[in-house]
N, C-alpha and C positions, 0 to 999 in steps of 0.2 A: 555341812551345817549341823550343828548341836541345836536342837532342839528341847527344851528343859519345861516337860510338860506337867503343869498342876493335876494333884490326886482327883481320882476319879470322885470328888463330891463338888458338892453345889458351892459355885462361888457367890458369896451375900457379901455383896461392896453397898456402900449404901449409898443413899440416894445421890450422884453427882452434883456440883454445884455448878453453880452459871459460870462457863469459861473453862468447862473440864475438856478433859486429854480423853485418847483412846489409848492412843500406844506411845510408849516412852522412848524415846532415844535420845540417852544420856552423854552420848559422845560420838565424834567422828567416826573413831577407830578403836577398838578395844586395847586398853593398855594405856591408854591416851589422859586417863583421870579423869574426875569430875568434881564437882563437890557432892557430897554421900544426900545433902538437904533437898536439893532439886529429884531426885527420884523417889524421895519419901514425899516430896509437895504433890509431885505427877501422880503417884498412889494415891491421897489424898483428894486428889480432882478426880476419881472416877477411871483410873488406868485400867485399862482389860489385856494390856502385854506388856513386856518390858523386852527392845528388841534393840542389836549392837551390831557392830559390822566387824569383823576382827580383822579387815584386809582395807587395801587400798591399791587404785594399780599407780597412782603418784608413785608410789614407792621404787618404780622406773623394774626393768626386768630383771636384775640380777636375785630379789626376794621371789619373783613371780616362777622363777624360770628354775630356781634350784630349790624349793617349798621352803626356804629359810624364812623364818618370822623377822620382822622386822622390830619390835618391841620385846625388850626384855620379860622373862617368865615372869619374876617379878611381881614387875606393873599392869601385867596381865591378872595373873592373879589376885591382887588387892582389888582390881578393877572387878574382877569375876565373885569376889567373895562377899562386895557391898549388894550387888547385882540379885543373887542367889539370895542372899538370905532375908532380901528386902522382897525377892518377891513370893519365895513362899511364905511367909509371914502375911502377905497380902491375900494366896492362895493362883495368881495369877503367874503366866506361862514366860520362861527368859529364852528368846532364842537370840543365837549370835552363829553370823554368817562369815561366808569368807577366812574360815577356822587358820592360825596363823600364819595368816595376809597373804597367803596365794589360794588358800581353802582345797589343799590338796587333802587326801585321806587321811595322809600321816599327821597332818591340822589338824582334821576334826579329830581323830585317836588324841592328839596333845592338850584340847581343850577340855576334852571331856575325862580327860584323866585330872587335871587341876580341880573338874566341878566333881568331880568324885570324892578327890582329898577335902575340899574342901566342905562338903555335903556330911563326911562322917568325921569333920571335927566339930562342925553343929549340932551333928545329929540328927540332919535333916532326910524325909523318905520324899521320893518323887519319882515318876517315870521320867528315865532318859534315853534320849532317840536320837541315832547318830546317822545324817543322812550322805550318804557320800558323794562325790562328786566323777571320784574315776578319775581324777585328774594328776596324774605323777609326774613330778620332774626326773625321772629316771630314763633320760634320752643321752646316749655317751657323747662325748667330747665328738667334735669333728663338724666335715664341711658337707652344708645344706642344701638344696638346690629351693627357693624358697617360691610359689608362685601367688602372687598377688593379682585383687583384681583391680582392672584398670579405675574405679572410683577410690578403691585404696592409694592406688600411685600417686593420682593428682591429692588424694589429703596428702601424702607423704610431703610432697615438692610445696605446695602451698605450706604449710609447717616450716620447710625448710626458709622458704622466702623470707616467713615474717620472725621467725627467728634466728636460727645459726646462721642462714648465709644475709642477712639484713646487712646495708651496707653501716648503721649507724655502731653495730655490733663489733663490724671487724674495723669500724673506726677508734673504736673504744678498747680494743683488742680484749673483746671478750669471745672472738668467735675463735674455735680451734680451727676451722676450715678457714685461711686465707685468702682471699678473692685473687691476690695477684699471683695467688702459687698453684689456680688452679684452673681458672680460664674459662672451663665451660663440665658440663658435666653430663650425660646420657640415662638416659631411666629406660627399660627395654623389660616389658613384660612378656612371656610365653605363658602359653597355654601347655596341655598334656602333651600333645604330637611336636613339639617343639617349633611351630611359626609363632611368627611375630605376631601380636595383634598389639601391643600398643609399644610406641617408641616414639622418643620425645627428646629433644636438645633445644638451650636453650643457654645462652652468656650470664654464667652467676654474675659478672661484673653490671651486664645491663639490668639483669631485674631486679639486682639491689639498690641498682640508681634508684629504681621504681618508691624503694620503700626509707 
């Protein structure tokens, strides 16, 4: 997480108006755009931060899993430059989390290299704090032994139910998994010592009757 903290003096916002803000959140996702007038209003009503998220796990796990941003630098940066220079202007703090959308180190290192470039093309002086996460996609290629806990399985299989193996789905041939190609299907979690503790079957055909 980039942390983009205002000078060590006293912030004098003036007095808020009836229906003021605390903290701004100008968009889903960083990169994502906004119009620049809504976080000058939000300043305007009394803002005390201006805070953004730069990830999303929507983004499904191939962004999560290899620290790839999912938003071009770009529209990160145009987003990052309205951001910065509206809120030291203001005097008030910009933090942006989830540094490009898996918020792995080498995110926050990315973000805060853009709020640098763009800080000494304004001109702008500020503490900036780069909090890390520890978090790397630097696991190599290959096969996993994965263990889940049994309240994860049953989210898994219910997921499954009501959408890919849904029979209206693989009626509409939008499911990759085809109910008459595959019959039935087994879920079997272990523990560390390798017993069973949950295992479970169950006819994709019947319980997409269900849905």
């Amino acid at each position: 997480m980039t942390d983009i903290l205002p000078n060590p003096t006293t912030h004098d916002q003036p007095d808020a108006p009836s229906g003021s803000v605390a903290v701004i959140f100008p968009t889903g996702m960083l990169g994502g755009g906004f119009p620049a007038e809504t976080v000058t209003r939000g300043i305007a009503l009394g803002a005390d931060a201006i805070a953004v998220d730069g990830g999303s796990t929507d983004s499904g796990p191939h962004y999560l899993g290899t620290g790839t941003a999912k938003t071009a630098a770009s529209a990160v940066e145009r987003d990052l430059r309205v951001l910065l220079t509206e809120a030291r202007a203001a005097g008030i703090p910009l933090i942006v989390t989830s540094c490009g959308t898996s918020g792995t180190d080498s995110g926050v290192d990315w973000i805060a290299d853009m709020v640098t470039h763009i800080a000494r093309q304004h001109h702008l002086s500020f503490r900036l704090a780069r909090i890390y996460s520890a978090l790397r996609a630097d696991v190599p290629p290959g096969d996993y032994t994965v263990i889940l806990e049994p309240a994860a399985v049953a989210a898994l299989i219910q997921t499954l139910q009501f959408g890919a193996l849904s029979k209206r789905a693989a009626d509409e041939g939008r499911d990759a998994m085809k109910i008459e190609e595959i019959g039935s299907y087994a879920c079997e979690l272990k523990d560390t010592d390798g017993s069973a503790v949950v295992e479970g079957r169950r006819k994709i055909s019947e319980a997409a009757e269900i849905f």
